[in-house]
C-alpha positions, -999 to +999 in steps of 0.1 A: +000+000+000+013+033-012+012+068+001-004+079-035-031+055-031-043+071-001-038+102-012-059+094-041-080+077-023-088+108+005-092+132-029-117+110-043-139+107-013-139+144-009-146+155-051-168+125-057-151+118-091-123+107-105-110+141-129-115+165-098-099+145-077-069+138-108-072+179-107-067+189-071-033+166-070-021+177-100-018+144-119-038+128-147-071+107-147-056+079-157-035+080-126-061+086-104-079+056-112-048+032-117-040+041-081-075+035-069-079+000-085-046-014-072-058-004-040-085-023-044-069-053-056-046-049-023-076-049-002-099-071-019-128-049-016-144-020-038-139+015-024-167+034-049-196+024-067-191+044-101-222+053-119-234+093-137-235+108-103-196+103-101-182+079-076-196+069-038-177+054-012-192+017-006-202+006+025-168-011+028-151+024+012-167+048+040-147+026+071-116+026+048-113+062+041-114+074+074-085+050+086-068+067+055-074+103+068-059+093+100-026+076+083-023+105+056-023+127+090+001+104+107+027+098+079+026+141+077+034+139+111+065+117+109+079+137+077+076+170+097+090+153+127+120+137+104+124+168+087+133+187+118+161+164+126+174+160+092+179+203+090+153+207+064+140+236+074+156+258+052+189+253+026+180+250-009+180+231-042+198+245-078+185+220-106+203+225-138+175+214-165+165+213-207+135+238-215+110+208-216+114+191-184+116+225-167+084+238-178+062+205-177+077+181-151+097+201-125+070+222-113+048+190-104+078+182-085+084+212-068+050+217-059+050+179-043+081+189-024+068+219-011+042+204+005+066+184+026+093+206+032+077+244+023+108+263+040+135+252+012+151+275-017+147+255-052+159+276-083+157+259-117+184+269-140+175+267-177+204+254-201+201+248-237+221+216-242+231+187-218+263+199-224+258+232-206+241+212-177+268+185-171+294+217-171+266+236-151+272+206-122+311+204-129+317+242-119+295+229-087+265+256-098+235+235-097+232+202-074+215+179-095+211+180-133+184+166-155+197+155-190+202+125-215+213+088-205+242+085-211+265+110-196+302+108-193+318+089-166+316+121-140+285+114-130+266+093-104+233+089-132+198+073-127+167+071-150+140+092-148+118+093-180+117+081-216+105+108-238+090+099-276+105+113-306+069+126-326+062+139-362+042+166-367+026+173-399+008+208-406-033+214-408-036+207-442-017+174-441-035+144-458-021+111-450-047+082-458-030+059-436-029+057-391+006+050-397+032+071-412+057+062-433+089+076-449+073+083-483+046+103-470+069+122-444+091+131-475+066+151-489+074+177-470+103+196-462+114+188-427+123+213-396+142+195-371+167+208-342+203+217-351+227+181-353+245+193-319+248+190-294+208+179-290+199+171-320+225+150-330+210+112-314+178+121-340+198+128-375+219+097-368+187+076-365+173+097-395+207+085-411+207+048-402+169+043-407+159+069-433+187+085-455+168+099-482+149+122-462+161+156-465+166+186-440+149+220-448+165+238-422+176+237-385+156+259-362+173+266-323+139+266-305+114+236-309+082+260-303+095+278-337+097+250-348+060+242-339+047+276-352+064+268-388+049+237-390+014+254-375+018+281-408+024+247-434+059+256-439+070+215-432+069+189-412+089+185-380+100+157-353+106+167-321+106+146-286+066+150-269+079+168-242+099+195-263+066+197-287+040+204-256+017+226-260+007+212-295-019+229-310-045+209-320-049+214-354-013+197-360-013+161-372+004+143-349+023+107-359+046+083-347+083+078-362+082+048-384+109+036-367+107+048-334+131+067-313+127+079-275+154+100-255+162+090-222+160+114-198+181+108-165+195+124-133+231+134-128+249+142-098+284+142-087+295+114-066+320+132-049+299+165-038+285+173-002+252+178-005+227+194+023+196+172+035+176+193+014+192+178-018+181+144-007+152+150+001+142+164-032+166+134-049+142+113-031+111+126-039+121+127-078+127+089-073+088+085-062+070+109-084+056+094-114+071+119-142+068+092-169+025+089-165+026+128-163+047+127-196+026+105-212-005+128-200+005+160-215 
């Protein structure tokens, strides 16, 4: 039994459906009611009866959330209590990050970690490149760094997301198939992200998978790149993440041969960081950024 399923459980209880309850904690409704049906796998018993009023706590539901309340209030209890003696009440947090996982994961995060530990500093620092973030965490100016898997060998690394590489096509596009292929995306001419430093892993694929497609230009910033494609001046491919928000109007495909970045966290091994640096290393290892990525 999780501490999300409770929560989930508590917010469900209190909206009486699933999207306002998805709503108030910030995740998706998918999420919501994955948590929710594990939990009552784990217990054996349904929690809601769902029907057009929304759902109502069962009989069995009613006794079960309160005991949640209580251990929501009591596990709040022992993280403040911990807090206190690990010094987290105060200190901060400098995450080096890409543009995409900045605007549309991190704050989830934050927000999460907040809620724990509301008296800490966290200041996202925007790079373009993983480049610029591994140097950002060599120079000892951000404690943690979100970037591509692999890095170089400085770095203490774990997996945090796997982001799609997607092609949009512009309003007008008329493909008679679900599935794309490399005839029809050669029909237009194609917008992609300069080879280096980050979008280099995509033209080698484009070269080993697809070499007669041809580049009509590389743009620096992959919401240009989305407004071209928005005005019919190509097609693009860009990973989800660094696509969001996509208008839509935009015909949205799958590579033929699909690619996905991974997206990991970096740290030095040799640094000493403050409690407030593992805490919010800990609570990036329990967030679910790869459901939120897929929900965007």
């Amino acid at each position: 039994m999780k501490f999300s399923q409770l929560r989930a459980l508590v917010a469900v209880a209190e909206y009486g459906n699933f999207s306002e309850a998805a709503l108030a904690l910030n995740l998706s409704q998918p999420t919501i009611s994955h948590a929710i049906a594990t939990l009552e796998d784990e217990l054996g018993v349904s929690l809601f009866a769902r029907g057009r009023r929304g759902a109502v706590l069962t009989a069995a539901g009613e006794q079960i959330v309160a005991h949640a309340r209580q251990a929501i209030h009591h596990l709040e209890l022992m993280q403040k209590e911990a807090n206190l003696q690990k010094g987290l009440n105060g200190g901060q947090v400098r995450i080096a990050s890409f543009r995409s996982v900045a605007t549309h994961l991190l704050p989830r995060v934050i927000a999460q970690f907040r809620d724990r530990v509301p008296n800490v500093s966290i200041t996202i620092i925007e790079r373009p490149d993983y480049l610029d973030i591994e140097q950002t965490l060599r120079e000892g100016r951000a404690d943690i760094g979100i970037t591509y898997l692999p890095t170089s060998a400085d770095f203490e690394v774990w997996e945090l997301l796997r982001d799609d590489y997607l092609v949009l096509l512009p309003p007008n596009a008329r493909i008679r198939s679900t599935r794309l292929t490399w005839d029809d995306l050669a029909a237009y001419p194609l917008i992609l992200l300069p080879c280096l430093p980050c979008g280099g892993m995509l033209h080698k694929h484009l070269d080993a998978v697809a070499p007669s497609i041809q580049t009509a230009c590389n743009i620096q910033e992959d919401s240009t790149i989305v407004s071209m494609v928005m005005q019919g001046l190509g097609a693009a491919i860009l990973p989800r993440l660094a696509a969001e928000p996509i208008p839509a109007a935009l015909h949205v495909y799958s590579l033929p041969v699909p690619l996905k970045r991974v997206i990991g966290v970096a740290t030095m091994p040799e640094a000493l960081y403050t409690p407030a640096v593992f805490a919010f290393l800990e609570t990036l290892k329990t967030f679910d950024l790869q459901s939120l990525a897929m929900a965007e």
